[in-house]
N, C-alpha and C positions, 0 to 999 in steps of 0.2 A: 633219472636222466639228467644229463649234465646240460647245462644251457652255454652254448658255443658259437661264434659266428657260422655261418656255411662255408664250407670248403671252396675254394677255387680249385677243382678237379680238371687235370688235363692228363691226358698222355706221357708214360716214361714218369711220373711223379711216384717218388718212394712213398710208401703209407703202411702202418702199420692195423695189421688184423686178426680177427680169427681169436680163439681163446686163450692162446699161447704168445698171443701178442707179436705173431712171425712181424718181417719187415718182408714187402713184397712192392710190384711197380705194376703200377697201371697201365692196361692195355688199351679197350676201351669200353667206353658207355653203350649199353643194350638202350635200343629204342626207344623205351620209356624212359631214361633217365635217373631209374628208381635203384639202376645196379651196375659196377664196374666188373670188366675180366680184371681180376688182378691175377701175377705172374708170379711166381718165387720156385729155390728149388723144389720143390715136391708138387710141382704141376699150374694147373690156369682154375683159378676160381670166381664165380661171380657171387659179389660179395653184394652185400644192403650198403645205399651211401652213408647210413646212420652208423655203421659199423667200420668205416676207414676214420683214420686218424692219421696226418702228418707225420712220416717219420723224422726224428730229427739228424742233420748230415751225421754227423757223432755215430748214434746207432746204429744208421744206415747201412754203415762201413762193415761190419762184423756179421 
């Protein structure tokens, strides 16, 4: 496990997930705070926030 500041998670932010590394955009935080919907083409998923990572604008784009 990597040791990383905390995210500043908000809404509409690109972040990359999943195993494949997609780039997808946040929709929003589930009650507990413990998981986001994220959006991308192939649907809405709610992801662990241990499992987003920042996309960067660069990759975002493609």
């Amino acid at each position: 496990m990597r040791n990383r500041p905390p995210l500043e998670l908000r809404s509409g932010m690109k972040v990359r997930f999943g195993p494949d590394r997609r780039v997808g955009e946040l929709v929003r935080a589930s009650p507990n705070g413990e998981e986001w919907l994220v959006k991308d083409r192939f649907g809405r998923f709610w992801v662990s926030v241990i499992r987003l990572e920042p996309a960067d604008e660069e990759t975002a784009a493609h």
